[in-house]
py3Dmol code that shows the C-alpha trace and the ligand (Angstrom):
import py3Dmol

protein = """\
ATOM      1  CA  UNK A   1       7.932  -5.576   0.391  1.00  0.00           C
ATOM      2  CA  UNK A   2       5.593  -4.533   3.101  1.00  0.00           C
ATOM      3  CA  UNK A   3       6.047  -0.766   3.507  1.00  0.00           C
ATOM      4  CA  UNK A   4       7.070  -0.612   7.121  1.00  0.00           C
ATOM      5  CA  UNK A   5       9.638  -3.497   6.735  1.00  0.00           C
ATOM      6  CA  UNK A   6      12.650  -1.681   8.097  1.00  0.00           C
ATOM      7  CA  UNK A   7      14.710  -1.695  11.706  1.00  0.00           C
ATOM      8  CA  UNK A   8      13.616   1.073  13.568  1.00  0.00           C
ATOM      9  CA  UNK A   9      15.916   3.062  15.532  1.00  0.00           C
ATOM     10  CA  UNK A  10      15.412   5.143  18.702  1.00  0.00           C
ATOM     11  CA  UNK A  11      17.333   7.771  19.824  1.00  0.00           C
ATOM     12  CA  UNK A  12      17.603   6.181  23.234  1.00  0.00           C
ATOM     13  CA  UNK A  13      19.252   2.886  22.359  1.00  0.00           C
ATOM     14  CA  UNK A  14      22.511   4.510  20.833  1.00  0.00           C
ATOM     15  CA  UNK A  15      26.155   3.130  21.434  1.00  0.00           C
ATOM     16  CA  UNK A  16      28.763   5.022  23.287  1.00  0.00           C
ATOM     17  CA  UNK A  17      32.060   5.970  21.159  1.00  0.00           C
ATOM     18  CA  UNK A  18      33.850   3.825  23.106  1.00  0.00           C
ATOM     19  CA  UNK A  19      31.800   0.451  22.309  1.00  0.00           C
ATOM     20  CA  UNK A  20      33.326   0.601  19.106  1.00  0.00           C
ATOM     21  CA  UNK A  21      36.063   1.682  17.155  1.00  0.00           C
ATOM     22  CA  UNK A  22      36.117   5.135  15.706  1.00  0.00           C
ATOM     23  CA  UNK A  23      38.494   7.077  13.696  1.00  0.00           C
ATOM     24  CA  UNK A  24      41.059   9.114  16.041  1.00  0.00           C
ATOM     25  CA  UNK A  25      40.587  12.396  14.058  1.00  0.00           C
ATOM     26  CA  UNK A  26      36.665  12.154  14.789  1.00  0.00           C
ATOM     27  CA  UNK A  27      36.850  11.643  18.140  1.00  0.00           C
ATOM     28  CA  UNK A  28      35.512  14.864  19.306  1.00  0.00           C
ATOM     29  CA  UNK A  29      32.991  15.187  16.026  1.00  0.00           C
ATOM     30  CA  UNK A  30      30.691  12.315  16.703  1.00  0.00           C
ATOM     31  CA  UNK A  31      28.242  12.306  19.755  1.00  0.00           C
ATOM     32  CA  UNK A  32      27.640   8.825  19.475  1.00  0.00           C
ATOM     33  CA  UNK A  33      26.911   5.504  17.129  1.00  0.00           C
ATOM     34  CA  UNK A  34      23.550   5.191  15.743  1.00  0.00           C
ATOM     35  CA  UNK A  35      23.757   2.050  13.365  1.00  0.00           C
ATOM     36  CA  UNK A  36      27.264   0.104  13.818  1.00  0.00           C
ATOM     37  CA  UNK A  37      29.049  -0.567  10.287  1.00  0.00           C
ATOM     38  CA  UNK A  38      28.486  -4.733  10.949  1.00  0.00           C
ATOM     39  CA  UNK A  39      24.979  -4.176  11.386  1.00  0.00           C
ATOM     40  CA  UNK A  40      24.305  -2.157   8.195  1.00  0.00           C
ATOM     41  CA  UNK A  41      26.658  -4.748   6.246  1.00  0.00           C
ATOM     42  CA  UNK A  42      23.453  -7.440   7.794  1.00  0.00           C
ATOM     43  CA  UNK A  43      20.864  -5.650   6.710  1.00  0.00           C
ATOM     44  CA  UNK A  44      22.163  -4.881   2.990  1.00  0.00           C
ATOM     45  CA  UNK A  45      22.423  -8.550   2.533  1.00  0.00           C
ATOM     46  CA  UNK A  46      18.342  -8.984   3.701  1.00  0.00           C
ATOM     47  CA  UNK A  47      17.462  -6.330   1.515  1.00  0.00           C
ATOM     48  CA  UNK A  48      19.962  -7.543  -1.893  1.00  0.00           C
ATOM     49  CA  UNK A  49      17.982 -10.831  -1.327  1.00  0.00           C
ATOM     50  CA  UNK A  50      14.267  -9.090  -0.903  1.00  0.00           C
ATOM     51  CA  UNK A  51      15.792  -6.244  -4.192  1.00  0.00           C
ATOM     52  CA  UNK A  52      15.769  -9.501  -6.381  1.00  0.00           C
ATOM     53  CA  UNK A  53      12.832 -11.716  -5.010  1.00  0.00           C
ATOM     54  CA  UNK A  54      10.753  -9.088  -6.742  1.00  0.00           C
ATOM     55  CA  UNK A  55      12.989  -8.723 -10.163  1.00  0.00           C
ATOM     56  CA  UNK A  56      10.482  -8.791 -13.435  1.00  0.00           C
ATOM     57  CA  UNK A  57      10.794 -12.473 -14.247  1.00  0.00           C
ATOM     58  CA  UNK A  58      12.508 -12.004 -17.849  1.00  0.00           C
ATOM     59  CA  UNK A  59      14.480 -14.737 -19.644  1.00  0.00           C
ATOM     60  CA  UNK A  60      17.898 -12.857 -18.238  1.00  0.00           C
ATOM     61  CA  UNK A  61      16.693 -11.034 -15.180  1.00  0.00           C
ATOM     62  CA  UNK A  62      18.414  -7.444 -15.144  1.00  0.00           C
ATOM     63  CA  UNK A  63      18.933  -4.276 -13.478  1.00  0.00           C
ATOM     64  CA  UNK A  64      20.072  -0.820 -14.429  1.00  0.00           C
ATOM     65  CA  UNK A  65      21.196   0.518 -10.524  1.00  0.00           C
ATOM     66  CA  UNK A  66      21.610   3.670 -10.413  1.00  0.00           C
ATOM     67  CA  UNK A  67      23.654   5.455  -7.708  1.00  0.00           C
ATOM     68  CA  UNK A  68      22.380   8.945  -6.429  1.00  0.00           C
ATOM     69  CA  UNK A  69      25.594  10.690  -5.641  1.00  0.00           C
ATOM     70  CA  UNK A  70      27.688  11.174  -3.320  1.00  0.00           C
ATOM     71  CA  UNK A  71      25.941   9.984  -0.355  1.00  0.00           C
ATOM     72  CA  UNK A  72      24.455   6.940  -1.959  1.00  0.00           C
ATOM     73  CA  UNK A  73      28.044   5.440  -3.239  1.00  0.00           C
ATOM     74  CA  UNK A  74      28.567   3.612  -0.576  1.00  0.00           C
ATOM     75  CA  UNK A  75      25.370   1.909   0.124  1.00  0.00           C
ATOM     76  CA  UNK A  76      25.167   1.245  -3.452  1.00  0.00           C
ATOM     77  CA  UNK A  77      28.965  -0.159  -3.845  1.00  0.00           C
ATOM     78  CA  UNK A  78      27.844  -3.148  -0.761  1.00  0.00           C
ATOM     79  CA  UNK A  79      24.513  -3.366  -2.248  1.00  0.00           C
ATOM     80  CA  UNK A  80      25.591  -4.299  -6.141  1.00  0.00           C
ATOM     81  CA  UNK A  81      28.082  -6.890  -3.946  1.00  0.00           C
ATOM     82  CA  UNK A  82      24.909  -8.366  -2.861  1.00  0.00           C
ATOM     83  CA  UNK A  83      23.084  -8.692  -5.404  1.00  0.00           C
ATOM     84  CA  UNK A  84      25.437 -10.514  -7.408  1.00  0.00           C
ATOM     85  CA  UNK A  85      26.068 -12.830  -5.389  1.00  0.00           C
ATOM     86  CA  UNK A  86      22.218 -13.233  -5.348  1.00  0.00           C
ATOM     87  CA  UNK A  87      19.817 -15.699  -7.485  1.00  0.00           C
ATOM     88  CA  UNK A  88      16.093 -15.189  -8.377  1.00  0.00           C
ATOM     89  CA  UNK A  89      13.476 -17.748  -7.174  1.00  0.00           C
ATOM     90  CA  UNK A  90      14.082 -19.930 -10.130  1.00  0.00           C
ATOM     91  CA  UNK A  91      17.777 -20.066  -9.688  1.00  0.00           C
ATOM     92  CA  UNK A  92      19.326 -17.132 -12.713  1.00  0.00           C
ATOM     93  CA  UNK A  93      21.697 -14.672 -11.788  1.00  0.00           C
ATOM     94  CA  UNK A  94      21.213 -11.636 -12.485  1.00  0.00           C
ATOM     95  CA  UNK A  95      22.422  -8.978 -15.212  1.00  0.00           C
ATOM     96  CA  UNK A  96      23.152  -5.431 -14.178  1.00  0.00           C
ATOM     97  CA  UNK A  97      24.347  -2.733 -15.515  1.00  0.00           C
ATOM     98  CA  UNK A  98      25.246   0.358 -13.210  1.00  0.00           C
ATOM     99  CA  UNK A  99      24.222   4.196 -13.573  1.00  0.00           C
ATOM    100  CA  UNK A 100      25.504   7.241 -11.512  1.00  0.00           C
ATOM    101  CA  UNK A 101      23.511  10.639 -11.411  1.00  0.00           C
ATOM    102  CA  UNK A 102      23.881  13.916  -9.063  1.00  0.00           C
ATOM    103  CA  UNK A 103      20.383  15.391  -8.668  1.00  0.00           C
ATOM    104  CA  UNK A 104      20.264  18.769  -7.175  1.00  0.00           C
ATOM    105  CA  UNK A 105      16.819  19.950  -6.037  1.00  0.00           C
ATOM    106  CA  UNK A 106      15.771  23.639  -6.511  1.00  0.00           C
ATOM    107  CA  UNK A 107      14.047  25.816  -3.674  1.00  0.00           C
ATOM    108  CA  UNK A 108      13.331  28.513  -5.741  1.00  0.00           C
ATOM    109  CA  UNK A 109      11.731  26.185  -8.462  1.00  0.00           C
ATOM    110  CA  UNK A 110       9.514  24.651  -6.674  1.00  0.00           C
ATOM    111  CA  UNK A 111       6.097  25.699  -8.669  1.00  0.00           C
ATOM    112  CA  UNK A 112       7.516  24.218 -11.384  1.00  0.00           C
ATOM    113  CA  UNK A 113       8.802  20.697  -9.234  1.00  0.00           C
ATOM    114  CA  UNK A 114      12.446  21.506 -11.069  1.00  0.00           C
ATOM    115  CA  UNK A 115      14.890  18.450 -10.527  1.00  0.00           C
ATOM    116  CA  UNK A 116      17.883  18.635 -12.052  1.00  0.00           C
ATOM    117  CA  UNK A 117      19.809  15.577 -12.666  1.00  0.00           C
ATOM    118  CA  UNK A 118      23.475  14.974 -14.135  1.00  0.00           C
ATOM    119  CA  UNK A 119      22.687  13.060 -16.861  1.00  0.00           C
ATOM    120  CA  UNK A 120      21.493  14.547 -20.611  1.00  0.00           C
ATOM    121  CA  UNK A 121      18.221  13.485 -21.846  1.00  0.00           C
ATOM    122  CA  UNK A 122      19.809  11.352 -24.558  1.00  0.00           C
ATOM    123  CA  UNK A 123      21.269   9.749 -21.717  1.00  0.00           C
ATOM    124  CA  UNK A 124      17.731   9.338 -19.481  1.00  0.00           C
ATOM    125  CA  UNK A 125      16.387   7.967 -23.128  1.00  0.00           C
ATOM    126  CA  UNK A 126      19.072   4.526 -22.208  1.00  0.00           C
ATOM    127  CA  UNK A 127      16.522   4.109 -19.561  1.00  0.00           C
ATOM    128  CA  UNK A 128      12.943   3.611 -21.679  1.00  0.00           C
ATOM    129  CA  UNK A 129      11.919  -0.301 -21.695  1.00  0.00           C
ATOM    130  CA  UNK A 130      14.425  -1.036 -18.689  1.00  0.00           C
ATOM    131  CA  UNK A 131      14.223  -2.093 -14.706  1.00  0.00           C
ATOM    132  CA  UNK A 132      15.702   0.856 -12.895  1.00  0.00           C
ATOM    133  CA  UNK A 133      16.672   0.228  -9.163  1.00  0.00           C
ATOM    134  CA  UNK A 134      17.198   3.863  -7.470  1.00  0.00           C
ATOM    135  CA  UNK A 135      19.947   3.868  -4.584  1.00  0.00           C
ATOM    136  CA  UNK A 136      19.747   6.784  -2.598  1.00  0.00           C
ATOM    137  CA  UNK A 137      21.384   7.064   1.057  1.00  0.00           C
ATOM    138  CA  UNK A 138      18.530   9.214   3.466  1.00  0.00           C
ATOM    139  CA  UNK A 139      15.371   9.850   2.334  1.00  0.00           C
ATOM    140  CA  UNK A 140      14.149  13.216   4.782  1.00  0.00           C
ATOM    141  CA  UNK A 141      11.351  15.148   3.537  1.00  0.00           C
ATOM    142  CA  UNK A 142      11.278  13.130   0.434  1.00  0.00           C
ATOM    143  CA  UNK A 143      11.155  16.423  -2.025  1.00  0.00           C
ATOM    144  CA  UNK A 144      14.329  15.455  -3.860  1.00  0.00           C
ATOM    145  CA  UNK A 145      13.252  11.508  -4.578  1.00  0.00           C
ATOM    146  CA  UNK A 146       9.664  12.373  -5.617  1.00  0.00           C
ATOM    147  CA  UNK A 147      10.454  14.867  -8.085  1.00  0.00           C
ATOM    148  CA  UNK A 148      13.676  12.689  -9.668  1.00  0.00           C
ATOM    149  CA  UNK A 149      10.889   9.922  -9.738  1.00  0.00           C
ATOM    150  CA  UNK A 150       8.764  12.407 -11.931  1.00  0.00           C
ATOM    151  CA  UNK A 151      11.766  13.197 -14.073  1.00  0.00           C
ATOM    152  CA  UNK A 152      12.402   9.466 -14.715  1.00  0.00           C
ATOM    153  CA  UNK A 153       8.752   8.875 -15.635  1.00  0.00           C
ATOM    154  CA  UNK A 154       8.808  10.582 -18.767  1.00  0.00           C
ATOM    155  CA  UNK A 155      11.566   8.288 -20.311  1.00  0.00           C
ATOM    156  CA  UNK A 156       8.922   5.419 -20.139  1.00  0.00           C
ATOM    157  CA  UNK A 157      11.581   2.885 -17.808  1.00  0.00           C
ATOM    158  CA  UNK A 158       9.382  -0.475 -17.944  1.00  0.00           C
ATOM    159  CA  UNK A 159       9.539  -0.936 -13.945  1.00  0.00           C
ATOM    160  CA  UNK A 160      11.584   1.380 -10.882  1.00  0.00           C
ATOM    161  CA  UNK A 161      11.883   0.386  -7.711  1.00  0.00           C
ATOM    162  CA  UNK A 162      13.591   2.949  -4.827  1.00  0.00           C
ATOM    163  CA  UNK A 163      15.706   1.680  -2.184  1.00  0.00           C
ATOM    164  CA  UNK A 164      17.214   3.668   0.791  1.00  0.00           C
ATOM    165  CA  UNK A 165      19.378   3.146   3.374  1.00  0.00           C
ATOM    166  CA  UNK A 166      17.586   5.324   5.672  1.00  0.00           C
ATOM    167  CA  UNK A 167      14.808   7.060   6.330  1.00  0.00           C
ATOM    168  CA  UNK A 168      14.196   9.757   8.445  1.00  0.00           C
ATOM    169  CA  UNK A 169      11.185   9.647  11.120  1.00  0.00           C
ATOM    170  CA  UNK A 170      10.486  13.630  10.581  1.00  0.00           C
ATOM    171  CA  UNK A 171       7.140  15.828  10.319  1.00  0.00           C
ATOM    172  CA  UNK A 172       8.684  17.592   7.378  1.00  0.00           C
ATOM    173  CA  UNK A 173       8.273  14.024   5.772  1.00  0.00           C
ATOM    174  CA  UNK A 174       6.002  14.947   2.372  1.00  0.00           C
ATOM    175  CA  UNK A 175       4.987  11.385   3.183  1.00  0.00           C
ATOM    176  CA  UNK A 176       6.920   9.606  -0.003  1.00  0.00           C
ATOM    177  CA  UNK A 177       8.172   5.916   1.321  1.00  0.00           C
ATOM    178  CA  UNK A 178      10.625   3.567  -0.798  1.00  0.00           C
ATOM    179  CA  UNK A 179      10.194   0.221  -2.029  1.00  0.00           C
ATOM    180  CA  UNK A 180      12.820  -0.873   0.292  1.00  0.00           C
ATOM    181  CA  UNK A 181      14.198   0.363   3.558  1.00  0.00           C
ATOM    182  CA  UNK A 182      17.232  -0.237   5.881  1.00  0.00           C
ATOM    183  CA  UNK A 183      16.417   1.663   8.861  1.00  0.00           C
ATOM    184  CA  UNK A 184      14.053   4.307  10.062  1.00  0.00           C
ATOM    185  CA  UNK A 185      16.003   6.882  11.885  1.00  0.00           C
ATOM    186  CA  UNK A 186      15.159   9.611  14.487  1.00  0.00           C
ATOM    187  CA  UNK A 187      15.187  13.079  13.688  1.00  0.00           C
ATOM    188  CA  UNK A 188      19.060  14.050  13.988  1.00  0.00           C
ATOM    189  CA  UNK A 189      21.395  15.077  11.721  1.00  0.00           C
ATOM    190  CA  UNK A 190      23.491  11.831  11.011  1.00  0.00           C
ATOM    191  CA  UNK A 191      26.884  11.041   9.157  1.00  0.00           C
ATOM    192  CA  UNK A 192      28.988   8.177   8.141  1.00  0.00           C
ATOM    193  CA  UNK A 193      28.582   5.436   6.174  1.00  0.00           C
ATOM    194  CA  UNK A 194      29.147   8.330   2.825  1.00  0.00           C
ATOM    195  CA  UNK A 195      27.036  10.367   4.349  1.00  0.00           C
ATOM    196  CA  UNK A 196      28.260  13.895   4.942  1.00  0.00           C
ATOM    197  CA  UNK A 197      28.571  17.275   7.394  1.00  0.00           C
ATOM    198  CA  UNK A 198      29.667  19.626   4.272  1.00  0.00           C
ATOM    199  CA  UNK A 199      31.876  16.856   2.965  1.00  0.00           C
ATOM    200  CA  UNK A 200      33.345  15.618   5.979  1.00  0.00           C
ATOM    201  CA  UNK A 201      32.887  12.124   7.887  1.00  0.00           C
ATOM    202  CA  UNK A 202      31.917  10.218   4.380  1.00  0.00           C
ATOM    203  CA  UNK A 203      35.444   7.845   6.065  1.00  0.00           C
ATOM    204  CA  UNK A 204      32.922   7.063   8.683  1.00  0.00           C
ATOM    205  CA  UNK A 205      32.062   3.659   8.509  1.00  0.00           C
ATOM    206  CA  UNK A 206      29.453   3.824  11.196  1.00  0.00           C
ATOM    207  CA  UNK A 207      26.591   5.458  10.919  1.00  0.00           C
ATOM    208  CA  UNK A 208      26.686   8.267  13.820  1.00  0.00           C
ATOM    209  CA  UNK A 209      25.014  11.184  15.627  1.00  0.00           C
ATOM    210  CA  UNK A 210      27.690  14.197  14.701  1.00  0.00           C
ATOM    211  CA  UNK A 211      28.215  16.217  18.002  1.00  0.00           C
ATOM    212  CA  UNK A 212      28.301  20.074  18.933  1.00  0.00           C
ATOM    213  CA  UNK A 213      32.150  20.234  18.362  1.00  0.00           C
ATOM    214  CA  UNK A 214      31.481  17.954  14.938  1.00  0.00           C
ATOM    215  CA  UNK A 215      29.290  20.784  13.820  1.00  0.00           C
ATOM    216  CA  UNK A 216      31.221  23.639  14.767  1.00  0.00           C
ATOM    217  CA  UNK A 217      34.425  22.102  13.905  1.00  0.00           C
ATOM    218  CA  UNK A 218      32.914  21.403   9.854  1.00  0.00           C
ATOM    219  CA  UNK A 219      30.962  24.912   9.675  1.00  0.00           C
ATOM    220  CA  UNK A 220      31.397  26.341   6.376  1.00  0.00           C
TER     221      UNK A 220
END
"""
ligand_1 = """\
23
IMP
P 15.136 15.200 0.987
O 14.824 15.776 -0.373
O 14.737 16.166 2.081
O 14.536 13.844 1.209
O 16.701 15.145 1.111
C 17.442 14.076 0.751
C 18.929 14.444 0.730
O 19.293 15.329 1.808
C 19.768 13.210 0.935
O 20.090 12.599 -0.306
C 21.001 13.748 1.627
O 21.947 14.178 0.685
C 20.542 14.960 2.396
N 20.324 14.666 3.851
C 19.148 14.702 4.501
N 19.304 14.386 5.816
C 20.626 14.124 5.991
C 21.417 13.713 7.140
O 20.953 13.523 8.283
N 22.748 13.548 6.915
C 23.330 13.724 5.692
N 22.625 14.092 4.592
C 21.271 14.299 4.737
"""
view = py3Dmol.view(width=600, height=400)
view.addModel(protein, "pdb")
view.setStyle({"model": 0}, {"cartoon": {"style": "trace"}})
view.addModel(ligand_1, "xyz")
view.setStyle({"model": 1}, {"stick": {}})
view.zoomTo()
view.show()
């Protein structure tokens, strides 16, 4: 895929609240719609059909997608949808099995580049010989998904490909671009669609701009 093949979206084309229909108990919390829930449901069936276009051609084409919690669930439960329904150029289906990791990045570690993922490395050694397909919701500075990259490295997978939803047009970007994009975003904090203000709005299904009142109301 061609690395800037993704919808870009500006801050000024936005939706009102009122365009659309939003849950009564977020009312006040969002300042507006940034990427309507119909719209991302489009785009996750372009990029299912790009995702297996470029599958290794093997006599059963598979996948081992893994799910970066929480945000990602979403995003990954309408992308596996996708994909099965999907064939590859010469007309297989495709196998997949299905993977779900936490990573937590650590400030304080960072000399070191310390990621530190849910799963045991008995459990990263199920990945050696296979193609892994990362899901991750935002990609922002792109610390967290370069150094779980690293991590995944060492267990000798024979292909990975990233895909995110989103990714976030920001100078604190460390420059680190998936295989496969949904949008590019502006600079904002954003929730919805799983992704969360301190575990709130993930019953968003819009993706939205979270407002003054959102933020203050969600403080921890
Ligand atoms: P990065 O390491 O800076 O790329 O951070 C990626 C992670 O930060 C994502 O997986 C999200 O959990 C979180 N994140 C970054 N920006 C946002 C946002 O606008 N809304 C919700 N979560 C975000």
């Amino acid at each position: 895929m061609d690395a800037k093949n993704w919808i870009d979206i500006d801050i000024e084309r936005v939706y009102p609240l009122d365009h659309f229909v939003v849950p009564q108990h977020y009312e006040k919390d969002i300042e507006s719609i940034l990427i309507p829930h119909g719209m991302i449901k489009d785009r996750i069936n372009k990029l299912a059909k790009l995702i297996v276009n470029e599958i290794p051609d093997d006599p059963i084409p598979n996948l081992v997608v893994c799910c970066v919690l929480k945000g990602g669930h979403q995003y990954f439960a309408d992308l596996v949808d996708e994909i099965k329904r999907c064939h590859t150029s010469k007309g297989k289906s495709i196998k997949l099995s299905l993977e779900f990791l936490k990573v937590k990045s650590y400030e304080n570690d960072q000399s070191t580049g310390d990621v530190r993922i849910s799963l045991s490395d008995k459990e990263l050694e199920e990945f050696r010989g296979k193609n892994l397909l990362i899901v991750e919701d935002i990609i922002d500075t792109g610390r967290t998904m370069v150094k779980l990259l690293k991590r995944l490295e060492e267990f000798g997978p024979n292909s990975i490909k990233v895909t995110s939803l989103l990714i976030k047009k920001t100078p604190h970007s460390n420059g680190y671009i998936p295989h496969y994009v949904g949008f590019a975003i502006p600079d904002a904090f954003v929730v919805g669609y799983a992704l969360d203000y301190n575990e709130h709005f993930r019953d968003l299904d819009h993706i939205a701009v979270i407002s003054e009142h959102g933020k203050k109301a969600y403080a921890v």
